[in-house]
N, C-alpha and C positions, 0 to 999 in steps of 0.2 A: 384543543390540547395538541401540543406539536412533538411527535413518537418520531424521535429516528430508529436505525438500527439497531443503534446500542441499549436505547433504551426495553426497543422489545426484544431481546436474547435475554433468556431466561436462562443463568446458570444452573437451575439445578434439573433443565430438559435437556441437558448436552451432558455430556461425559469428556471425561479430561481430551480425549481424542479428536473428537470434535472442535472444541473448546480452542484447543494449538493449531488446527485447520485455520480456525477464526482468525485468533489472531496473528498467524500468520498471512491472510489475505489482508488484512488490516495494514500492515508493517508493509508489506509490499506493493498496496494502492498509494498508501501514504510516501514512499519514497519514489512511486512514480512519479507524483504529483509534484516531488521538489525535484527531481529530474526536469519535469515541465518547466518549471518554473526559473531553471539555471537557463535552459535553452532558452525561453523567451528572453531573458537579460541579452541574450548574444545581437551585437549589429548582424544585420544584415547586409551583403553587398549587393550589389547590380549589378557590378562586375562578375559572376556566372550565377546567372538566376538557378533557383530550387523550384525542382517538378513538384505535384502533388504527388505523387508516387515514391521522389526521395522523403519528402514530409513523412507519410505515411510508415517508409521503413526506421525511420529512426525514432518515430512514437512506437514502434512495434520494437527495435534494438532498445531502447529506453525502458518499455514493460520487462523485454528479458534479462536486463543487468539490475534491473529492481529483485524480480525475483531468483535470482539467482545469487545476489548480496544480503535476500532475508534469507534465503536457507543456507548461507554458508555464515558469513563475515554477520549478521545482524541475530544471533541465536540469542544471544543475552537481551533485546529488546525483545522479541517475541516472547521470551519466558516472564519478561515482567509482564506484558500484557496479558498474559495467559493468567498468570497468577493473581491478576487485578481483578479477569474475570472468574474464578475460580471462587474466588473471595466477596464474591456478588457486590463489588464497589459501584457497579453503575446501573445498581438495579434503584427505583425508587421507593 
Protein backbone atom coordinates (compact mmCIF):
# COMPACT_ATOMS: atom_id res chain seq x y z
CA UNK A 1 0.00 0.00 0.00
CA UNK A 2 1.58 3.36 -1.05
CA UNK A 3 0.75 6.30 2.20
CA UNK A 4 2.01 9.57 1.29
CA UNK A 5 1.63 12.54 3.52
CA UNK A 6 -1.57 13.60 2.55
CA UNK A 7 -2.88 10.56 2.88
CA UNK A 8 -1.86 9.95 6.50
CA UNK A 9 -3.08 13.69 7.91
CA UNK A 10 -6.00 13.02 9.68
CA UNK A 11 -8.34 16.10 9.65
CA UNK A 12 -10.08 15.48 12.45
CA UNK A 13 -6.36 15.09 14.81
CA UNK A 14 -5.41 18.78 13.71
CA UNK A 15 -7.37 21.94 14.54
CA UNK A 16 -8.12 24.47 12.01
CA UNK A 17 -4.50 26.06 13.26
CA UNK A 18 -2.64 23.52 12.48
CA UNK A 19 -4.42 22.61 9.59
CA UNK A 20 -3.37 26.44 7.78
CA UNK A 21 0.30 25.60 9.00
CA UNK A 22 -0.13 22.56 6.69
CA UNK A 23 -1.16 23.94 4.07
CA UNK A 24 0.50 26.60 3.93
CA UNK A 25 3.92 24.53 4.01
CA UNK A 26 2.16 22.83 1.21
CA UNK A 27 1.74 26.08 -1.16
CA UNK A 28 5.17 27.14 -0.31
CA UNK A 29 7.15 23.65 -1.08
CA UNK A 30 5.02 23.40 -4.09
CA UNK A 31 5.99 26.97 -5.56
CA UNK A 32 9.44 26.29 -4.55
CA UNK A 33 9.57 23.57 -6.74
CA UNK A 34 8.06 25.70 -9.82
CA UNK A 35 10.67 28.29 -8.86
CA UNK A 36 13.16 25.13 -9.52
CA UNK A 37 11.80 24.30 -12.26
CA UNK A 38 11.80 28.06 -14.25
CA UNK A 39 15.44 28.10 -13.19
CA UNK A 40 16.39 24.85 -14.72
CA UNK A 41 14.70 26.12 -18.12
CA UNK A 42 17.37 29.03 -18.08
CA UNK A 43 20.82 28.38 -20.45
CA UNK A 44 23.46 28.41 -19.02
CA UNK A 45 26.60 30.38 -20.01
CA UNK A 46 30.40 29.63 -19.83
CA UNK A 47 30.87 32.84 -20.14
CA UNK A 48 31.14 33.51 -16.10
CA UNK A 49 30.72 30.16 -14.55
CA UNK A 50 28.44 29.64 -11.21
CA UNK A 51 30.03 28.57 -7.79
CA UNK A 52 28.38 25.96 -5.82
CA UNK A 53 27.91 28.45 -3.12
CA UNK A 54 26.11 31.03 -5.82
CA UNK A 55 23.91 27.73 -6.52
CA UNK A 56 23.15 27.34 -3.10
CA UNK A 57 22.20 31.00 -2.29
CA UNK A 58 19.56 31.26 -4.91
CA UNK A 59 18.01 27.71 -4.04
CA UNK A 60 18.04 29.34 -0.54
CA UNK A 61 16.67 33.26 -2.29
CA UNK A 62 14.08 30.82 -4.14
CA UNK A 63 12.85 29.00 -0.69
CA UNK A 64 12.36 32.85 0.66
CA UNK A 65 10.24 34.35 -2.21
CA UNK A 66 8.15 31.14 -2.17
CA UNK A 67 7.37 31.60 1.22
CA UNK A 68 6.99 35.01 1.52
CA UNK A 69 4.54 34.91 -1.91
CA UNK A 70 2.33 32.16 0.18
CA UNK A 71 1.89 34.36 3.17
CA UNK A 72 1.46 37.44 1.36
CA UNK A 73 0.25 37.42 -2.54
CA UNK A 74 -0.95 33.30 -2.42
CA UNK A 75 -3.66 33.56 0.90
CA UNK A 76 -6.46 32.62 -1.35
CA UNK A 77 -4.63 29.33 -2.47
CA UNK A 78 -3.69 28.43 1.07
CA UNK A 79 -7.33 28.94 2.09
CA UNK A 80 -8.59 26.59 -0.43
CA UNK A 81 -6.32 24.03 0.51
CA UNK A 82 -7.01 24.49 4.02
CA UNK A 83 -10.55 24.20 3.42
CA UNK A 84 -10.01 20.87 1.12
CA UNK A 85 -8.41 19.66 4.31
CA UNK A 86 -10.92 20.79 6.71
CA UNK A 87 -13.41 18.94 4.54
CA UNK A 88 -11.57 15.55 4.88
CA UNK A 89 -11.41 15.41 0.76
CA UNK A 90 -8.10 13.53 0.85
CA UNK A 91 -8.83 11.17 3.54
CA UNK A 92 -9.75 7.58 2.18
Amino acid sequence: MNLSPITLLNSKDLGKDKMHTVATQFVSILLSKIFDKMEESVVESSLIPQSTSEKWYRKWLMDAYSQEATSNQLKSLVDMVTSQLARGAYEK
